[in-house]
C-alpha angles and dihedrals in degrees: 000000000000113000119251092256095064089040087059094045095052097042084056089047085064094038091066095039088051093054087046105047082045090061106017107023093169096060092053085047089052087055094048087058103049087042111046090148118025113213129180095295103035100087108067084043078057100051097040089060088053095050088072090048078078111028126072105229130348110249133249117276106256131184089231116084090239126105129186124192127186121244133196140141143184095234082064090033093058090035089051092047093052106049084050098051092104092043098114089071099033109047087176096051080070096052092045083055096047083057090048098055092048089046086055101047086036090055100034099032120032094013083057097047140025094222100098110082092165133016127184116189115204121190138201152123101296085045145242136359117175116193101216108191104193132220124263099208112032101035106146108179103195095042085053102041084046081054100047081057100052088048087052089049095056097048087056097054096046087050086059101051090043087057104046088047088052092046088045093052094047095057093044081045091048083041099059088039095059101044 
């Protein structure tokens, strides 16, 4: 029998597939297809082309031991937009957004694993990019990729709920107005 430390990993290892054939099933596939048999050393070739399922551009080779990658996704982009549509009236509302993003990457990101040594947040009008440096010594790929997702997750539920309270409150609006 394999120990509890490898079952978890490799509970982890699907978890992510499963996210990413759920929202890019090509690029799973893709993997599928350069690693038919997994062998010793095929793992951490695995998981280093996932990472950049997730992350905008690899970063530039550098003499120093830390990496930063750049994150963003459409889930933050939408939940970042929608707290700021009244933003033009509001300048605050956008800052309390901007907070809230960072509260969020901040709980279900570095709070969840030991692997960010540094973040930047950057934000504009086609969204959000986060710089993520990431820690020499205590990089766990599989612990951070599991909480990008939930992360992810998150953003996509509170884009829901967002939406459905707009929607709600444009029917009650179109209701009073009609009558």
């Amino acid at each position: 029998m394999y120990d509890n430390e490898y079952e978890w990993d490799i509970l982890l290892f699907l978890r992510i597939l499963k996210y990413l054939h759920t929202s890019d099933a090509d690029m799973v596939n893709a993997i599928i297809r350069d690693y038919p048999e997994v062998d010793e050393e095929d793992p951490d070739m695995i998981m280093y082309d996932l990472l950049w399922a997730f992350f905008d551009e690899e970063p530039e080779e550098t003499d120093d031991e830390f990496y930063t990658v750049r994150f963003s996704d459409q889930s933050v982009d939408r939940l970042y937009q929608l707290g700021c549509q009244d933003g033009d009236i509001f300048f605050s509302q956008s800052r309390v957004w901007q907070e809230k993003i960072k509260d969020t990457f901040l709980f279900y990101v570095v709070g969840a694993s030991h692997s960010v040594f540094d973040v930047a947040y950057y934000f504009g009008g086609d969204g959000v990019k986060i710089d993520i440096t990431l820690s020499p010594d205590c990089y766990e790929p599989l612990l951070f990729l599991n909480s990008i997702i939930n992360m992810i997750l998150y953003c996509q539920k509170e884009v829901r709920r967002l939406e459905a309270e707009r929607n709600e409150q444009h029917l009650i609006f179109n209701g009073k107005e009609a009558a």
